[in-house]
N, C-alpha and C positions, 0 to 999 in steps of 0.2 A: 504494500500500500504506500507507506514509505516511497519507494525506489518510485512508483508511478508518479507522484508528485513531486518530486523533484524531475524527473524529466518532463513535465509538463509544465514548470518551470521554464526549465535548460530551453526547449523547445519555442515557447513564448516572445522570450530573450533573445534568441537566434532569430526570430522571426521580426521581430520589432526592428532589430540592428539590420535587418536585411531588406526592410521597409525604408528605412529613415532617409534622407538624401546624406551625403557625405558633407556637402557644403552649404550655406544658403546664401539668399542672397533680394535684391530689391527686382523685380520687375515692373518697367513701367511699361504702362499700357493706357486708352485711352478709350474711356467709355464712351458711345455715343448720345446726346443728351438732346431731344427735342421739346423744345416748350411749348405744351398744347393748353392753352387756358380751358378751363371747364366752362360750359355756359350755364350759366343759375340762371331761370329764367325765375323765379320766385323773386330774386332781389329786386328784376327791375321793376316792379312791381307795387312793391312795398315803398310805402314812404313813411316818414314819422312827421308829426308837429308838435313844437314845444308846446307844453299844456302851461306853462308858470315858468316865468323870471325868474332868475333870482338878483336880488339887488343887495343894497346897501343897508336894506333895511330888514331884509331878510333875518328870521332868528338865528342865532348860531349855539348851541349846547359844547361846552368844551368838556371831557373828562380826563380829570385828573386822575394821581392816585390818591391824594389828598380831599379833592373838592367839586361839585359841579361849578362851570362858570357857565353865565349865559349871556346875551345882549345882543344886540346887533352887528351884524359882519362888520362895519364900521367902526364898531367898537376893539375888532381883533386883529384890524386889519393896521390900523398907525402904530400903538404903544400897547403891548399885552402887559407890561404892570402896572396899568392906570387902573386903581378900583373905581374911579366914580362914575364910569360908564357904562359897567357889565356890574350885573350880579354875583352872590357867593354862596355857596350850597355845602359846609362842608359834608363827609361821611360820619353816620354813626357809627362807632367802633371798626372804621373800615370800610363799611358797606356804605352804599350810596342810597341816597333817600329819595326815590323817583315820584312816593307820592308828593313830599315837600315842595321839589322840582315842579310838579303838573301844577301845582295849586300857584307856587309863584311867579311862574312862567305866564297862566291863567291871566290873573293880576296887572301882570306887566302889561302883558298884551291888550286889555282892557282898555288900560289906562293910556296906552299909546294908540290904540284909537279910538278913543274918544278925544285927544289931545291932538292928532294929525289929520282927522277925518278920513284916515284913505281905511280901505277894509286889509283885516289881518290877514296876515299870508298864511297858508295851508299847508306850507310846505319849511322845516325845519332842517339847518345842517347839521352833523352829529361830527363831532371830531373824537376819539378817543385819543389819547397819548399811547407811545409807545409799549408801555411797561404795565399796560392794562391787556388780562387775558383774555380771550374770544368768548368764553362764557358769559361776562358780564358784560364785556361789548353788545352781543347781542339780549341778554336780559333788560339793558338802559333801551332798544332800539325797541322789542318789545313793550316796554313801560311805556317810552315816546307814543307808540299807536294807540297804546288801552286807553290813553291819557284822552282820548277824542279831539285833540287840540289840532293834528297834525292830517291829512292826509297821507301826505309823503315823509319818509325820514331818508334824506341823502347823506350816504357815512362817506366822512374824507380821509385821510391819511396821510403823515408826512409833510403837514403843511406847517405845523406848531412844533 
């Protein structure tokens, strides 16, 4: 039994070394490569229209690890350490307080049209910070709709 496994081994070995090239090396060669576009007829078809602006006045939700900030794009857009422009939301124990956020988010927006007379936007930015995990990014983005304030919630990235 022995003896048969080692020759089948031995044999193997002898086979592989007798397969293998002696030397190697690069060969070039050149594919042939014709570019045929697909035709989608589906795209040409389709069109989109912006449904909502966004402006200056737009809300904007910043999360922190620390705090919600909110106020308007204009407000994040000159100087991010001015508090007297945007709102402050810290966390309790960590967690973020989304109903606090709805109610004085609510408030704001009231008060700012009733004070501007234009109607409030339906459409909110969501920035998360980096060092915020994807669970509670989307739980704040959730909270944003249950809030009934919002239609749309647009998440951005990499801007702050």
């Amino acid at each position: 039994m022995l003896a048969a496994v080692g020759l089948m081994f031995y044999l193997s070995s002898l086979l592989r070394a007798i397969s293998m090239a002696g030397r190697y090396g690069l060969i070039e060669a050149e594919i042939p490569v014709l570019q045929v576009p697909i035709q989608d007829t589906g795209f040409k078809h389709f069109t989109e229209k912006g449904s909502e602006t966004l402006t200056a006045d737009t809300p904007l939700v910043l999360l922190t690890r620390d705090a919600f900030y909110f106020g308007p794009v204009s407000a994040f857009a000159q100087d991010l350490t001015n508090v007297r422009n945007k709102f402050y939301i810290p966390h309790a124990e960590g967690a973020p307080q989304l109903n606090r956020l709805a109610k004085d988010m609510e408030r704001w927006m009231q008060d700012k049209e009733e004070e501007t007379g234009k109607a409030r936007s339906r459409t909110v930015l969501f920035l998360p910070t980096e060092e915020i995990p994807m669970p509670i990014v989307i739980q704040c983005i959730a909270g944003l709709r249950r809030s009934r304030l919002f239609d749309k919630v647009v998440v951005g990235g990499g801007l702050i």
